[in-house]
N, C-alpha and C positions, 0 to 999 in steps of 0.2 A: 837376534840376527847373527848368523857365523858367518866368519871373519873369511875373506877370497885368501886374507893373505896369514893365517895363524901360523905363530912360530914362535920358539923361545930365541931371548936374547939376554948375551952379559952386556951388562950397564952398569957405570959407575954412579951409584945413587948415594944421594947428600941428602939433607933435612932442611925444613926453614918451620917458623912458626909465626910468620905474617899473622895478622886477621886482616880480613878485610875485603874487597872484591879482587877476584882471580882474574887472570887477559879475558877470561870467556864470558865474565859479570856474574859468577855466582859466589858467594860467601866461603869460605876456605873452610875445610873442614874435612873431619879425619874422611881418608878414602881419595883424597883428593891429591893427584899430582902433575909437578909442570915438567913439561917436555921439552925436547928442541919439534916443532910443530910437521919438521920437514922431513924428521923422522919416524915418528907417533903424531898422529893427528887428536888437535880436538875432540874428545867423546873417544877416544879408544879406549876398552874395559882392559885391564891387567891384572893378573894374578903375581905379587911378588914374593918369589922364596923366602921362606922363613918368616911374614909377616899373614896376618891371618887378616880375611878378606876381599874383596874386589877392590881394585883403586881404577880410579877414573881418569886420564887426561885431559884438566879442564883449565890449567896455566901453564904458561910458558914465563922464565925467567933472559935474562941478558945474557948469564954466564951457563944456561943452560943449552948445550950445543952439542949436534952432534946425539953419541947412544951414552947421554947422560940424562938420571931420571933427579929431582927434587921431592921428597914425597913432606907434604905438610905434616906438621904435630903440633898441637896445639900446646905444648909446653919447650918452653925456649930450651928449656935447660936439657929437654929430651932431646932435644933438636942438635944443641952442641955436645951430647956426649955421643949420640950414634955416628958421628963422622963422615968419612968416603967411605963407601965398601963395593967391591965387587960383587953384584948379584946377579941370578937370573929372573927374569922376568917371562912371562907367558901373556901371549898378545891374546888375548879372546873374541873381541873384535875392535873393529873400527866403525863410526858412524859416517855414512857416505853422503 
């Protein structure tokens, strides 16, 4: 499905390396990232600079607000060394 509203966006995206179930009940895993919902919707596909992939919108965190993205990694240690970063993001679509 293409997106009514596609477009790239800078977002400050962070890491976490949870397991467990996501705000949407599915299993955390690579591909997978939390949004602020009010600005990426559940199920919106992303393509993010510099990482190879489609990533999905399928959790939301507390401290995730706003055009800030979380993208899961399955290793912690991955997770605290890629830090904050300025990226862009390409919205592919949304699920309505």
């Amino acid at each position: 499905m293409k997106s009514r509203h596609s477009r790239v966006m800078t977002v400050s995206a962070t890491a976490y390396c949870q397991h467990g179930l996501t705000a949407s009940g599915v299993r955390t895993q690579h591909g997978i990232v939390a949004a602020d919902t009010r600005v990426l919707r559940f199920g919106t596909r992303l393509r993010i600079a510099g990482r190879h992939g489609v990533y999905h919108v399928l959790d939301r965190g507390a401290a995730v607000k706003g055009r800030r993205i979380d993208i899961f990694m399955p290793s912690c240690s991955d997770a605290r060394s890629f830090g904050r970063r300025q990226m862009q993001v390409q919205v592919l679509s949304a699920d309505d």
